[in-house]
C-alpha positions, 0 to 999 in steps of 0.5 A, spaced: 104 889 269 097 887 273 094 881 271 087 881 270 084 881 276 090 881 279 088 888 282 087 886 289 094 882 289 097 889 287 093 892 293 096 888 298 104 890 295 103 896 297 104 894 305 111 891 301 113 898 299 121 899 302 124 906 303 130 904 298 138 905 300 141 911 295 148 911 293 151 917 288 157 917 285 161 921 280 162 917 274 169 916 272 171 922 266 175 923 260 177 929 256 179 929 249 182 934 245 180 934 237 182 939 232 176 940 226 179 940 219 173 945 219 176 952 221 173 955 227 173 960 231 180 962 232 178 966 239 175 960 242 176 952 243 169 948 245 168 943 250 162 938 248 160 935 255 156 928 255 153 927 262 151 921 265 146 919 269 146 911 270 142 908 275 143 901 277 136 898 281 136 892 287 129 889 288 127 885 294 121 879 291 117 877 296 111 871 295 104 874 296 098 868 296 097 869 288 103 872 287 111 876 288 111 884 289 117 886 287 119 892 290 125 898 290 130 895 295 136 900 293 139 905 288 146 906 285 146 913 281 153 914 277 150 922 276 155 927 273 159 929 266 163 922 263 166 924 257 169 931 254 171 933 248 175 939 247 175 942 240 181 947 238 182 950 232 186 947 227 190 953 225 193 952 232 198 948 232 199 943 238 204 946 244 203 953 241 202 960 246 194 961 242 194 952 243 196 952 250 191 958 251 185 956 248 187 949 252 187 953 259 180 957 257 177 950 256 180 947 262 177 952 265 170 949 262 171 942 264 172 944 272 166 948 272 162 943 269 165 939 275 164 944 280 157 943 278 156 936 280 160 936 286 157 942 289 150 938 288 152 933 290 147 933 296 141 935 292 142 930 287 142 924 292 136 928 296 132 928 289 134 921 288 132 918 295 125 922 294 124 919 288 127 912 290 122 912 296 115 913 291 116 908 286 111 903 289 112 896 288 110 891 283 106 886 282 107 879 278 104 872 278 110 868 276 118 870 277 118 870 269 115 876 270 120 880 273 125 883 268 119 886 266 118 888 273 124 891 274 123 895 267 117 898 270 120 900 277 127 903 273 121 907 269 118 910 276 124 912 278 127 915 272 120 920 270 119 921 277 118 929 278 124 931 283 129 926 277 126 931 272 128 937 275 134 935 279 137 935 272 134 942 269 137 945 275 144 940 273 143 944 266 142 952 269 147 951 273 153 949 269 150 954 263 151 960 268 158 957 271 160 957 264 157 965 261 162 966 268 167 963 266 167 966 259 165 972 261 171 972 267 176 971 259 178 978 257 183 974 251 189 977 255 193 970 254 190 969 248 193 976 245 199 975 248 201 970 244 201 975 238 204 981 241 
């Protein structure tokens, strides 16, 4: 990204480093229901869930004598699950007692993957805040350079160690709220629709 000899000019970008404005919101989500023709498990349904974490930088572009730093300005994170796919065993017919049974216990997945990012939510902006603020600006030589710029600081932040861990902490917490979620399921209301 440094021209040759351009070290000095990227030097002098680092007095152009800001402490960025940080945004997070909960992506808008969706659930779908499928039946495999593939028969499954007739105890369980499954709920495939697909996180999102888009991040939508603004920079500010200031003139330096052999040059433009180009430095982070703001973050705005859609951080959280985006899509849910419910799959329930075809020899379940839709609206049957083992269908609506299978459904609720799938439910349940879904609200505690929810939970997950909600009651996270202050720990997820403080780690993308934090990541935010070290991404270091710059250099360019001309304003054709900036795309590129732009790339490389999205790159800084998204491989920053507080966004890496801030998503393993994402993942071992909806894994144990849903061994909870299973392990709080005796099949009672599954089994009463065959009593």
């Amino acid at each position: 990204m440094v021209a040759a000899g351009g070290a000095r000019a990227a030097d002098d970008c680092l007095g152009y480093q800001l402490t960025p404005s940080v945004e997070i919101t909960a992506p808008q989500w969706s659930k779908q229901v499928i039946q495999p023709i593939v028969p499954m498990d007739l105890w369980h349904g499954n709920v495939v869930a697909t996180m999102a974490d888009n991040f939508n930088i603004g920079v500010d572009l200031t003139p330096i004598e052999d040059g433009y730093c180009v430095a982070l300005k703001s973050v705005d994170a859609a951080i959280g699950y985006e899509e849910f796919m419910v799959h329930i065993d075809s020899r379940h017919a839709p609206g049957t007692c083992a269908y609506n049974a299978i459904l609720a216990h799938e439910d349940e997945h879904i609200r505690a993957y929810l939970s997950v990012t909600d009651d996270m939510h202050d720990d997820i902006h403080a780690a993308v805040a934090t990541a935010a603020a070290a991404v270091t600006p710059v250099f360019i030589q001309n304003e054709g350079q900036i795309d590129a710029a732009m790339d490389a600081l999205h790159e800084a932040l998204q491989s920053h160690p507080d966004l890496i861990l801030i998503h393993n902490r994402l993942r071992a917490a909806q894994e144990i709220r849903n061994k909870s979620v299973d392990a709080q399921d005796d099949g009672s209301r599954f089994r009463r629709c065959f009593e």
